[in-house]
C-alpha angles and dihedrals in degrees: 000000000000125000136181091273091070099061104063102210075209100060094155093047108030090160100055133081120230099248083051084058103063129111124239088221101056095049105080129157124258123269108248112251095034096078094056097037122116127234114228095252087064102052092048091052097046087048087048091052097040081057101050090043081051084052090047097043088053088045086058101047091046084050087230096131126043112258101226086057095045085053094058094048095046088051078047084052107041087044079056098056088049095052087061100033083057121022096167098062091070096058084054090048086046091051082045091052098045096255132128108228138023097238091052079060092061096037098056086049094053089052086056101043079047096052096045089042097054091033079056102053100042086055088051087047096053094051097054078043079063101041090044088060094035088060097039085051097049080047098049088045092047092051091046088049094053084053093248096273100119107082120250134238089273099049093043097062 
C-alpha cells in the first residue's frame, strides 16, 4: 500500500525541504503601504460598526437604553472591530483554544450566544406569561367581588 509519502511533490529535489526550494527572486518584500492596508470589506464594516457604537453612544446620553446593556453592546461592538481589524488574531486564539480556524471559532461562539440568549428569553417569556395570569386573575376576582354590575370594557365601546 502507497501513501503520500511515496509521491514526493518535490520529485526533482526529494532531498530537499520546501522552504530550502524557494527562489531568492521570487521572495520580495511588501510595498509599503500594501501590509497595513485594509480590504473593502473592512472599511465598510468598521464604518458600519463606528456607526452602531455612534448609535449606542446617543442611546446612553438620551437615557433611552440601560447603561449596563449598552456596555455590553459597546464591548460586542468594539471585539467586533477587532475581529476585522485583525483577522489573524482569531486563528491564534483558535490554535490557543484547541480549534482549528479561526471562523469555527466564531461560529461556536455564535451557537452559544444563540443558546443563552434563547434559554433567556423563553424564561423571560414564561414569567410575563405569569404576570399576565397573576393580573387577569386579581381582575376577574375584583369583577366577581363588585358583584359584576358595573359593565366591562366590551360592553362599554
Amino acid at each position: 500500500m502507497r501513501s503520500a509519502g511515496h509521491d514526493s511533490i518535490q520529485r526533482r529535489h526529494p532531498g530537499k525541504r520546501s522552504e530550502q526550494l524557494g527562489r531568492g527572486e521570487d521572495r520580495r518584500s511588501v510595498p509599503a503601504g500594501e501590509a497595513g492596508s485594509l480590504t473593502p470589506f473592512q472599511w465598510i464594516a468598521i464604518t458600519f460598526i463606528i456607526c452602531a457604537a455612534c448609535y449606542e453612544l446617543v442611546n446612553i446620553r438620551q437615557q433611552r437604553a440601560v447603561r449596563l446593556l449598552a456596555l455590553f453592546r459597546g464591548i460586542i461592538w468594539f471585539a467586533a472591530a477587532l475581529a476585522i481589524l485583525f483577522p489573524n488574531q482569531i486563528g491564534r486564539l483558535a490554535t490557543m483554544v484547541g480549534i482549528g480556524r479561526g471562523a469555527d471559532v466564531i461560529l461556536y461562539s455564535f451557537v452559544l450566544i444563540f443558546m443563552a440568549t434563547t434559554f433567556y428569553f423563553y424564561s423571560r417569556y414564561l414569567r410575563l406569561q405569569r404576570q399576565i395570569t397573576d393580573v387577569v386573575r386579581y381582575l376577574a376576582i375584583q369583577e366577581a367581588a363588585r358583584g359584576g354590575d358595573e359593565p366591562t370594557l366590551e360592553e362599554q365601546s
